[in-house]
N, C-alpha and C positions, 0 to 999 in steps of 0.2 A: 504494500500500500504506500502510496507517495505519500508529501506533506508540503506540496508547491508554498506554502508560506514559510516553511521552518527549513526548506532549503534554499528561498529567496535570502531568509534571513541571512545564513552563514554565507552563502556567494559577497552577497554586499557588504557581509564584517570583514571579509577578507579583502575586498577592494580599499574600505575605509582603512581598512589597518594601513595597507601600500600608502594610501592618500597621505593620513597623517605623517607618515614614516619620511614622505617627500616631502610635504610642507616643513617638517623638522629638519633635513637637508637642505631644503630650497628657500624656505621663506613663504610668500605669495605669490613668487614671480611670476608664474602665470595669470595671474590676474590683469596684466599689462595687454594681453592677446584680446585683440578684437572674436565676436564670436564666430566673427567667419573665417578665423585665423584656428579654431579652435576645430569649426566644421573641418578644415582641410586635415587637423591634426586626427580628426577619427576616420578620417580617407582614408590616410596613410597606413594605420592600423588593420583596417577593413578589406585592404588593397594587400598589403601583406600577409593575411591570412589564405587570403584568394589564390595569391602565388607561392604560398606554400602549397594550399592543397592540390593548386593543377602540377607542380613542380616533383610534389610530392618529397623534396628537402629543403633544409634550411640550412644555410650557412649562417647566419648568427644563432650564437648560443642558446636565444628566447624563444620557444616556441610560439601556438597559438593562442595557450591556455591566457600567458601574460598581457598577449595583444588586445583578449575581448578583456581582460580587469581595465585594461587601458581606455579602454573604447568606454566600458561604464562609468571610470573617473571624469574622463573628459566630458563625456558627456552631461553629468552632473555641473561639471566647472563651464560649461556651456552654459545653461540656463541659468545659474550664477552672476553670470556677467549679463546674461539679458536682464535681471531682476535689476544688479545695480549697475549694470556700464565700469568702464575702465577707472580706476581711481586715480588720482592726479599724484600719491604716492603708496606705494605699494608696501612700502616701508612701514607703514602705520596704519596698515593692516592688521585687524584681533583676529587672532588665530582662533578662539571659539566663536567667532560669530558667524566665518568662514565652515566649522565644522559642524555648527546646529541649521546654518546653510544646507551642509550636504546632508547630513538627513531629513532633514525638512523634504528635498529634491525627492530621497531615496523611498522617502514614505510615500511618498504620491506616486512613485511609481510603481511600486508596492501596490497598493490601492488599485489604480486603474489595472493593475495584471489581474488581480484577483475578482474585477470586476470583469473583463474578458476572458477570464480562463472560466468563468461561469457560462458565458454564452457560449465559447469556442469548445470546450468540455477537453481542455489543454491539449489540442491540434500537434500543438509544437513536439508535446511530446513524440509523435511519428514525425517531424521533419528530422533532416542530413543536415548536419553542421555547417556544409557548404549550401544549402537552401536560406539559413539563418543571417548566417554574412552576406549573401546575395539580398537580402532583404534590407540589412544594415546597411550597401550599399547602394541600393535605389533609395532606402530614406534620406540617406547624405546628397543626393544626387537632386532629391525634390528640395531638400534643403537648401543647397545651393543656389538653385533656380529661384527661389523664395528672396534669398538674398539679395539676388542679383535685381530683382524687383522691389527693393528697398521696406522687404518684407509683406508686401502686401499680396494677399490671394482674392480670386472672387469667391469661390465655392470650397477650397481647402483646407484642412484645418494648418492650424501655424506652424511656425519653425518651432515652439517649444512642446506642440504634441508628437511630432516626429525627433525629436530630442531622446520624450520618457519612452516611445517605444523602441529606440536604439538602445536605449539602458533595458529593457526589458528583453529583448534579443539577445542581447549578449548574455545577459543572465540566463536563461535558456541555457546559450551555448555552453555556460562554464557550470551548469547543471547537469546538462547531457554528456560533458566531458568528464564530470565527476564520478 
């Protein structure tokens, strides 16, 4: 029997742990990235996963396992920056208001999975890991285009619902990887 909330949970303590673990290394510095600086940073991620699996090797040492915790950090650090935009110093930046931030992000998305895995009766569960990045990277892709239109849709929902279901993708993945 699963427990999709009680292995949501552990996926995203384990991301949160990396998050904080780099904010303690880094600071805030990411917070300086525009969000579309942030989009292309879960491309790259998304992209790399792709080319491992059609490649079927990696030459760097990080698998895919690291690329989708990545994809759900940034992601979170994404909507972040759309809540409050770029701060004028990063430097005096509070490190807890940043991390009840990311849970904040992380519950909602939380929520809406759990409200979709109602009606979907957890689909994902039978998708290919390579089905879920393929997904991750059309969301990035309408994301983009979103951008590129200075955020505006007529019928779409926004850049920050294709956000939480990129963070809920990956979660999937680093579920079905587990």
């Amino acid at each position: 029997m699963t427990n999709t909330p009680a292995e949501f949970d552990a996926v995203i303590s384990k991301c949160r742990e990396i998050f904080s673990s780099k904010m303690k290394d880094y600071g805030c510095a990411w917070r300086i990235l525009r969000p579309s600086s942030l989009t292309d940073q879960i491309y790259i991620k998304a992209n790399r996963i792709r080319s491992i699996q059609n490649k079927g090797i990696h030459k760097v040492d990080e698998g895919i396992v690291n690329e989708f915790i990545g994809i759900v950090n940034y992601a979170i650090m994404a909507l972040i920056q759309l809540e409050k935009g770029c701060p004028e110093n990063v430097y005096s930046e509070n490190h807890n208001e940043i991390s009840a931030l990311y849970d904040e992000y992380a519950s909602k998305a939380k929520s809406l999975m759990e409200n979709k895995n109602h009606d979907y009766d957890e689909a994902w569960r039978n998708m290919r890991i390579s089905s879920l990045d393929d997904i991750i990277l059309m969301k990035l892709l309408r994301i983009k285009e979103i951008e590129d239109h200075q955020g505006k849709t007529t019928v779409s929902e926004g850049i920050d619902a294709n956000y939480y279901d990129i963070i809920n993708y990956a979660v999937f993945a680093l579920i079905l990887l587990n």
